[in-house]
C-alpha positions in Angstrom: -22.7 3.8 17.2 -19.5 3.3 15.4 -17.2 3.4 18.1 -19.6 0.9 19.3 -19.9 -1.5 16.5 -15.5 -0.7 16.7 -15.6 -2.3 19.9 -17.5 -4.8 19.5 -15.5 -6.1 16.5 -13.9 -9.7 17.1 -10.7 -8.9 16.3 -10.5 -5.7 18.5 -11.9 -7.9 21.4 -9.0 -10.7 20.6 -6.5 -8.4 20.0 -7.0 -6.7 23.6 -6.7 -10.0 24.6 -3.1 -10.3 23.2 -2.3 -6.5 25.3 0.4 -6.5 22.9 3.4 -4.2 24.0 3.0 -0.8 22.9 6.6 0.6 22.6 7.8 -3.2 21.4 5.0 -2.4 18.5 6.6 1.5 18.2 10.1 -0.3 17.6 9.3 -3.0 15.2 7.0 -0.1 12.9 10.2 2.0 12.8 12.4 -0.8 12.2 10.3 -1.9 9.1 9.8 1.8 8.1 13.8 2.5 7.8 14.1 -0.6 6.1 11.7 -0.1 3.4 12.6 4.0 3.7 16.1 2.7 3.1 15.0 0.6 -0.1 13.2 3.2 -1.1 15.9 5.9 -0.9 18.1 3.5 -2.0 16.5 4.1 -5.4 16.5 8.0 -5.3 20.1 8.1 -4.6 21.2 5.5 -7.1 19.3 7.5 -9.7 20.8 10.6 -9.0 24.2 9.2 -8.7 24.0 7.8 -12.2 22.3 11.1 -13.4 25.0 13.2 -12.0 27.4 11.2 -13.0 26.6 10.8 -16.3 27.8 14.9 -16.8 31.4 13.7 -15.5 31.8 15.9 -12.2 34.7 15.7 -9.4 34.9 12.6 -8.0 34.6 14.1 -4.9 30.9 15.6 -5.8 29.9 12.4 -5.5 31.6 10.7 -2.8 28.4 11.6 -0.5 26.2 9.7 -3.0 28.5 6.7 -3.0 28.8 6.8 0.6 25.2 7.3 0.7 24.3 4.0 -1.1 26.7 1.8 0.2 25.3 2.8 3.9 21.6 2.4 2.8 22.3 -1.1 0.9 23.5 -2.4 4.7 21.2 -0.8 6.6 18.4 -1.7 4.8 19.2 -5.5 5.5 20.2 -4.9 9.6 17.2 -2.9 9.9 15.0 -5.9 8.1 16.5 -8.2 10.8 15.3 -5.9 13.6 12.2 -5.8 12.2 11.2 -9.5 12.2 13.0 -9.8 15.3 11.0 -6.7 16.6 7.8 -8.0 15.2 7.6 -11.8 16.0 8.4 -11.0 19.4 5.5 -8.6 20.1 3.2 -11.6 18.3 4.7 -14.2 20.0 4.3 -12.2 23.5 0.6 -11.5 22.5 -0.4 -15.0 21.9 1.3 -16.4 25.4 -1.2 -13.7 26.9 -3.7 -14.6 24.8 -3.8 -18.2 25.7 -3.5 -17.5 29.1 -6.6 -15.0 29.2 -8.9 -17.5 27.1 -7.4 -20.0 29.4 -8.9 -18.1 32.6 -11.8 -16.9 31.3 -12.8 -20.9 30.5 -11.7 -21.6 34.2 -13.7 -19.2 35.7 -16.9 -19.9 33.4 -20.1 -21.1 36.0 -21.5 -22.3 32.8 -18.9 -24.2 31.1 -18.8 -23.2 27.6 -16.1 -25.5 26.4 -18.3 -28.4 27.7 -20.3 -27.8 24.5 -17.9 -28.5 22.0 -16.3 -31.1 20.3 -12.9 -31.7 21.9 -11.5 -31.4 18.2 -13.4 -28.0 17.8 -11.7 -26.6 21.3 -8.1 -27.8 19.8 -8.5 -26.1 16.5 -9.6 -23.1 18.3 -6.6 -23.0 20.9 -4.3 -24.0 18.0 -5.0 -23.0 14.9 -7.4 -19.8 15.7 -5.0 -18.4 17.9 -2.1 -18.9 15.8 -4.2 -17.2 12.8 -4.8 -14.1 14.9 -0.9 -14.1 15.8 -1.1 -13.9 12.2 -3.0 -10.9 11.9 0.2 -9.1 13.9 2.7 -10.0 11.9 1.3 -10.3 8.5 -1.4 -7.7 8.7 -1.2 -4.6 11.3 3.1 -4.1 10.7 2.9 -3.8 7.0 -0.1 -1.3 7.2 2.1 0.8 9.8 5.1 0.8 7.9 3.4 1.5 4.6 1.7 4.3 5.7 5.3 5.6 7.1 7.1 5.1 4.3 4.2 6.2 1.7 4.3 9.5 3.7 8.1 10.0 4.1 8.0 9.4 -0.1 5.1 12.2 -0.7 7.1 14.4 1.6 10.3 14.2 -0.6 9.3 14.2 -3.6 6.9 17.2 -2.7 10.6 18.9 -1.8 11.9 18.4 -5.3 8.7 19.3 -6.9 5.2 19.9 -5.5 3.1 18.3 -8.6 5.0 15.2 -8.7 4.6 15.1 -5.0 0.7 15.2 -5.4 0.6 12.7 -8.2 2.4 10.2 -5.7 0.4 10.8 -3.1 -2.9 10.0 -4.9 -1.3 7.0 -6.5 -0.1 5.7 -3.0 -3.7 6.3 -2.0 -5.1 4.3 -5.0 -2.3 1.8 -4.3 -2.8 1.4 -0.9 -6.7 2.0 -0.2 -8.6 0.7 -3.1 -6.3 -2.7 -3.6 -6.4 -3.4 -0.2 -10.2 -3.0 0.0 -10.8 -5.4 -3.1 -8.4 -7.9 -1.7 -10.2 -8.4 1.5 -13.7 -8.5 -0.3 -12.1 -11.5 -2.4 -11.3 -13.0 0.8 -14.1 -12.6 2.5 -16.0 -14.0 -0.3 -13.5 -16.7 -0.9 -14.2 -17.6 2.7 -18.0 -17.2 3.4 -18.5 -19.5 -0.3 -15.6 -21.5 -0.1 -16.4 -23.1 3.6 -20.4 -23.6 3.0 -19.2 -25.7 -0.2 -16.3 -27.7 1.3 -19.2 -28.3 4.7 -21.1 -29.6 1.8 -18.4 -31.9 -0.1 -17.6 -33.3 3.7 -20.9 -33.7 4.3 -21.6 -35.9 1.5 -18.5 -38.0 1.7 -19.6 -38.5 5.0 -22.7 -39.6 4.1 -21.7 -41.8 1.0 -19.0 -44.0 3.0 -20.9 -44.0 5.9 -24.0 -45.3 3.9 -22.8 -46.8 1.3 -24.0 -50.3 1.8 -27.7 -49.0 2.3 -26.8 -46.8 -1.3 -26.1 -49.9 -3.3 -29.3 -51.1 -2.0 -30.9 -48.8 -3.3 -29.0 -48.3 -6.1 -28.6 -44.6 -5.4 -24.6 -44.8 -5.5 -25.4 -42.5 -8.5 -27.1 -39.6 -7.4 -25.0 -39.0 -4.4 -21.8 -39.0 -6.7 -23.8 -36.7 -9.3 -24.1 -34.6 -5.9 -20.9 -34.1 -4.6 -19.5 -33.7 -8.3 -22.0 -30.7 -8.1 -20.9 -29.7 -4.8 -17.2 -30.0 -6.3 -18.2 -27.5 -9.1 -20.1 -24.9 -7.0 -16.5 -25.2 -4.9 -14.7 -24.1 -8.4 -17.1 -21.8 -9.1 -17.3 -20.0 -5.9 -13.2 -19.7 -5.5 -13.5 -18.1 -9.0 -15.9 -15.8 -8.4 -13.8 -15.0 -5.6 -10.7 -14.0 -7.4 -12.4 -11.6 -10.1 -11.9 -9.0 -6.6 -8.2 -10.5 -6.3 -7.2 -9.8 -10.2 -9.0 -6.7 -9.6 -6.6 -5.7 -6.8 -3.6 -6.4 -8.7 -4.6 -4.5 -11.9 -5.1 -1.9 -9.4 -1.4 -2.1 -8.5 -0.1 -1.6 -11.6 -2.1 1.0 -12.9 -1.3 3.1 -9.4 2.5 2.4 -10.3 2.0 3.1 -13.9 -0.1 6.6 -13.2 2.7 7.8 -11.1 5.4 6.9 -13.2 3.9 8.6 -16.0 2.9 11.7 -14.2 6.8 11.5 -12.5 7.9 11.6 -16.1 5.6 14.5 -17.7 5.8 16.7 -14.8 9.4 16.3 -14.0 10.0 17.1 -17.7 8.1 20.2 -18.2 9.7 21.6 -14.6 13.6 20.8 -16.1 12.0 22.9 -19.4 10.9 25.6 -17.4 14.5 25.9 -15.4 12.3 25.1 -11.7 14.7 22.0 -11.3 17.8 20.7 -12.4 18.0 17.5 -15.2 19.4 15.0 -12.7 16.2 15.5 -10.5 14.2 14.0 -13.0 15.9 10.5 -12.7 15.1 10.9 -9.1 11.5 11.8 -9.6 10.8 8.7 -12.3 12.5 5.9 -10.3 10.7 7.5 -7.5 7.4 5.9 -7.6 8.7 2.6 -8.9 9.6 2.0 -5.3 7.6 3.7 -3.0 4.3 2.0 -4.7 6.1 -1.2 -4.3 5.4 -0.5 -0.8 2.3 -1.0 -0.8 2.4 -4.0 -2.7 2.0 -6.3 -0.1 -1.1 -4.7 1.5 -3.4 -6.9 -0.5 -2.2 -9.9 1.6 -2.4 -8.0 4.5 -5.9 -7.1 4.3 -6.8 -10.6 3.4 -4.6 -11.7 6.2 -6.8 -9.7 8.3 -10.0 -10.8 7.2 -8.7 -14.8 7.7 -7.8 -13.2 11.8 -11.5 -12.0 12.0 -13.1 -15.4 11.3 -10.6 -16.8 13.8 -11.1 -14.2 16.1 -14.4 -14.7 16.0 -14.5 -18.6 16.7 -12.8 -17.3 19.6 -15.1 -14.9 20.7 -17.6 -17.6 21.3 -15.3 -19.3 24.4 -16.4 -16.2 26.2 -18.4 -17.0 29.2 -22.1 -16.6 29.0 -23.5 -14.1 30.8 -25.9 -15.4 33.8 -29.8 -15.2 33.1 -31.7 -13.0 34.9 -34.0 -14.3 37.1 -37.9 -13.8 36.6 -40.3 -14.2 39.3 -43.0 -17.2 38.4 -45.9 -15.6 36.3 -44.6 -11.9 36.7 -44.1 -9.4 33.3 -40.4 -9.3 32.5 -38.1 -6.9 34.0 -37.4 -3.4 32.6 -34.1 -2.0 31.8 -31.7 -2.1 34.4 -32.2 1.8 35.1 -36.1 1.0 35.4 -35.6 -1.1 39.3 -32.8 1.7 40.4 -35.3 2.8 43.0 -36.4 -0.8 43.9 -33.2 -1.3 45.3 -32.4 -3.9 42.4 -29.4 -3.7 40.4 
């Protein structure tokens, strides 16, 4: 049943629609995964350079280091360019093929289904709605992919220098990156389902008032219909903030995941150096740490609401599918059965 429901989702439909390129996808994940990885180890090898140095070693201890950060401060910006160019050339591929399917299956309709719209509605859909779920690519799927790289990659190294830390990450990343997301795309969702019944509602009236507005003054009712859309204007303010209470929710959820592992970095880290189980410099490393691997997940709350906004479009898509054919009934007969009901009849 869920695989079901899975496939019948409007984005999944859409985005088969797109048959975006797998191993273009592969490439532009990795590409944005070594650049965050490099920002991310930028920080770890900063702070131990800085730690290590601090004791006054050789210079040539820490020639590696220095090396290490100059090559991660370049790659980390060539790999960022690869990454967009990666990325917004597997969206822009996906929405030629996208256009060109909806395009076909509209053709090829025996029941034209575009005949039933307004030619304004069929624009914004072939415009707008397919630019949205282009979106979706871009803006939502990638930073999901390379989050969840990089997150892992992060747990895995700092599990190396010292298993508790590690965990503490890990459940922060998780808090980070799973319950901020979630509330962000419920304050989307809600933003959009309240937000677009009360602007239908202000357009509705305005429409209404300047259309009528000679019969109004007739009736001297030019008052109630502005006492109307003023209210219609405050259900619109109160409906976008109800909306963000999940937003400001998702944000406070950020923090405290970046506080929680900072602070756990700091405590545990300290009480390992105590007991001898790693060295002092380490616990620079494990402190600046989580600073910058939850900072990768800090723009998954725009993702997921990016992803709601590609469902909705998606969906207004969907609808440009052709209908499928009635069945025919003979004149004063029961309905047919289920298909596997007139096997033996010879009916299909």
């Amino acid at each position: 049943m869920n695989r079901r429901r899975w496939r019948d989702d409007p984005l999944v439909m859409v985005l088969g629609l797109m048959q975006l390129p797998a191993r273009r996808a592969v490439l532009a994940t990795l590409a944005g995964a070594g650049a965050m990885g490099s920002a991310v180890a930028l920080i770890g090898v900063s702070a131990w350079l800085i730690a290590r140095a601090s004791q006054m070693p050789p210079v040539l201890d820490l020639s590696l280091a220095v090396v290490g950060v100059r090559a991660l401060g370049i790659g980390r910006g060539v790999l960022r360019y690869l990454e967009r160019l990666a990325s917004h050339d597997v969206a822009l591929r996906g929405l030629v093929h996208l256009r060109e399917n909806l395009f076909r299956q509209l053709a090829g309709d025996p029941r034209p289904t575009a005949a039933r719209l307004r030619r304004g509605d069929l624009l914004a859909r072939f415009g707008a709605d397919v630019d949205e779920v282009g979106e979706v690519a871009v803006r939502g799927l990638f930073p999901f992919a390379v989050s969840g790289v990089v997150g892992l990659a992060a747990t895995v190294a700092a599990v190396l220098v010292l298993p508790a830390a590690g965990v503490a990450l890990g459940a922060s990343l998780l808090l980070a990156g799973v319950v901020s997301p979630w509330l962000a795309a419920r304050a989307a969702a809600r933003a959009h389902d309240a937000g677009s019944q009360a602007r239908a509602a202000i357009s509705t009236t305005v429409f209404t008032h300047l259309d009528g507005l000679d019969e109004l003054r007739v009736a001297r009712a030019t008052g109630p219909s502005r006492e109307r859309l003023d209210g219609f204007e405050k259900a619109l303010e109160a409906a976008e903030d109800d909306a963000a209470r999940p937003a400001a929710a998702a944000a406070i959820v950020q923090v405290a995941a970046t506080g929680i592992a900072v602070v756990a970095a700091l405590l545990l880290g300290a009480h390992a150096v105590d007991d001898g189980r790693i060295a002092d410099v380490w616990l620079a490393v494990l402190t600046l740490l989580p600073l910058a691997a939850v900072e990768v997940c800090a723009g998954l709350a725009a993702a997921a609401a990016q992803i709601v906004s590609g469902r909705r479009a998606a969906a207004r898509l969907v609808e440009l599918r052709p209908a499928p054919p009635a069945r025919p009934e003979a004149a004063g007969s029961a309905p047919l059965g289920p298909p596997g009901a007139l096997t033996g009849h010879g009916l299909r």
